[in-house]
N, C-alpha and C positions, 0 to 999 in steps of 0.2 A: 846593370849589375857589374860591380869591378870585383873579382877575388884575387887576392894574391897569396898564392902558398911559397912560403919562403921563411926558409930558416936565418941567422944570423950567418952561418955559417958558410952556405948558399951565396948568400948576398953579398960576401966578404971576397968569394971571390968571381965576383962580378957575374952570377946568374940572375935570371929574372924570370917567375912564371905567371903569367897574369891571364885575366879574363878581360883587359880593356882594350874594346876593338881599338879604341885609336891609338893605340899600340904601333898594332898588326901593320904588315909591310907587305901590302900586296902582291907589289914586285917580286917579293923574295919567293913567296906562297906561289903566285900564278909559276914564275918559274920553273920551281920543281916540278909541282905537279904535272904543269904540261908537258916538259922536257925531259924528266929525269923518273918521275914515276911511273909503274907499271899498266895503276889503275884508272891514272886520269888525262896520257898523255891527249894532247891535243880538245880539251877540255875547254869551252867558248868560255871569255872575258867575264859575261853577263850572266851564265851559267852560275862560273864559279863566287861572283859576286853575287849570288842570292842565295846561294849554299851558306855562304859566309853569315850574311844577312840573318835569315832563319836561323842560324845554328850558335850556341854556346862554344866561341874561341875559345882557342890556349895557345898563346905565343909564347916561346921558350926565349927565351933573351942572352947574350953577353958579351956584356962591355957596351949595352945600349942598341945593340946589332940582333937583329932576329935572327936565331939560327934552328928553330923550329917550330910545330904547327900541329894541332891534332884540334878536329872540332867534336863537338858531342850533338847526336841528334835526341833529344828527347821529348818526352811527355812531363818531366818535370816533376813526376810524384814515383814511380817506379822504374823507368826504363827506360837507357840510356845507350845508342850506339854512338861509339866512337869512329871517326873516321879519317879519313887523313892524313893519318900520323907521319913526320917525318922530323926528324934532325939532319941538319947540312951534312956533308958527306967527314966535313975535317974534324968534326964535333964530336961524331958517332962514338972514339975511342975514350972521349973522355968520362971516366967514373961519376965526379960532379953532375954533368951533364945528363947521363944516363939516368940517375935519382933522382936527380931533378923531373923528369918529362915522366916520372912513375906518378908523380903525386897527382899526375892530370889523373887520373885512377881513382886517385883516394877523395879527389874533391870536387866530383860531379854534381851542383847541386840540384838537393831537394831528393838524389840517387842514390841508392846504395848500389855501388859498381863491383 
């Protein structure tokens, strides 16, 4: 399943939110989470690669570059945790950016989030 929420306007300037793992940039994803986040530092390879696996990605994109990450654990008819979530640190400031990685929210599928 590939979803891509994304405006014209989004896209113009160079955002990207998709649901296609072969997107995802695991490098970027192991990174944080082990290094930089609270909840997963130190977090095994294989772990987090079957998290990934089982779970509905959101790769936040720009300029082709992953610069965020939130997955969704669900049952797929009602109920949906999010988890994850981060945007790079240089990103964080940006408006675009910020609206962009809501929409992971609004398009959980088969969820009402």
């Amino acid at each position: 399943m590939k979803v891509i929420m994304n405006d014209q306007a989004f896209l113009d300037k160079g955002f990207l939110v998709s649901t296609d793992k072969s997107l995802l940039d695991f490098n970027v994803i192991y990174s944080y989470l082990d290094k930089e986040s609270y909840w997963a530092k130190g977090i095994p390879v294989e772990k987090l690669k079957k998290a990934i696996e089982h779970s509905i990605c959101f790769g936040v994109y720009h300029d082709k570059k992953q610069i965020g990450f939130a997955r969704a654990i669900t049952d797929q008819a009602v109920f949906a945790y999010i988890a994850d979530v981060f945007i790079l640190p240089e990103f964080r400031k940006n408006r675009d950016c910020r609206n962009g990685s809501y929409k992971l929210f609004e398009t959980t599928p088969n969820c009402k989030v």
